[in-house]
C-alpha positions, 0 to 999 in steps of 0.5 A, spaced: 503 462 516 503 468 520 502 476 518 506 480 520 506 488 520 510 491 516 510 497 522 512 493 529 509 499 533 503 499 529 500 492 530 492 490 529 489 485 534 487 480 529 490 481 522 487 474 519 481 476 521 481 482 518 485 480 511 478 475 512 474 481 510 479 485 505 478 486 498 483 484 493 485 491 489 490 487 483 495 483 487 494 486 494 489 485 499 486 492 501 480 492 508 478 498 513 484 497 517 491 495 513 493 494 506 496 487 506 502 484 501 505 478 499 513 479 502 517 472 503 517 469 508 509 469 507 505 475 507 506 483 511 500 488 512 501 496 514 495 499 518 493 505 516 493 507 523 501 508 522 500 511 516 503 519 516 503 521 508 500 517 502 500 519 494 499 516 487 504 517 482 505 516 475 511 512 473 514 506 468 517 500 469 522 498 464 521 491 460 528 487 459 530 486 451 531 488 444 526 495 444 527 498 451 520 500 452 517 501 458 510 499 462 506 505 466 504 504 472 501 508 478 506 508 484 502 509 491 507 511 496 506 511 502 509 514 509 509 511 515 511 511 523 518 513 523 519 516 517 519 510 513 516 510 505 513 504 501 511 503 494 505 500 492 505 498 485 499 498 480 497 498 473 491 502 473 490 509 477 483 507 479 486 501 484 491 506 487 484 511 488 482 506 492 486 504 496 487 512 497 479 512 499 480 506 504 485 510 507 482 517 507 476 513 510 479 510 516 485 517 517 481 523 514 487 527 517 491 523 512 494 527 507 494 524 500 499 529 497 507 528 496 511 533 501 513 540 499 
């Protein structure tokens, strides 16, 4: 099954390779060069070297049923090439960090915050 970028500008040389070398941060694989993500057909990986902007936020998921409750979460988003954006949904802020520290490994120049 191929890997497929969710950037066609920006694509690794060896994705499998490189996903072969990720760690898994909740449900998504994260390595020195992309964060990769289930998506159907198959699974889409975005470099960080077409990364523009990332932040983490707070954020809630409604439940469905009688109560109305709702889930908090931690929304990673992510600006890439061509003004696009992304959101990377976790259940804990520290998996949003490291995923943040990963990019701030590879892209020092990145900015971690949300636009003004």
């Amino acid at each position: 099954m191929a890997i497929k970028s969710l950037c066609p500008e920006a694509v690794l040389p060896d994705p499998a390779a490189d996903r072969k070398e990720s760690a898994r941060v909740e449900q998504y694989r994260v390595s020195g060069a992309a964060i990769y993500f289930k998506s159907f057909p198959g699974e889409k990986y975005l470099p960080f070297y077409a990364v523009e902007r990332a932040w983490a936020q707070k954020s809630k998921v409604s439940l469905t049923g009688c109560c109305g409750s709702e889930l908090p979460v931690v929304i990673l988003r992510v600006k890439y090439s061509g003004g696009f954006y992304r959101n990377f949904t976790f259940e804990r802020k520290e998996s949003a960090e490291r995923v943040l520290a990963a990019l701030r490994e590879a892209r020092p120049e990145v900015p971690q915050e949300p636009e003004d």
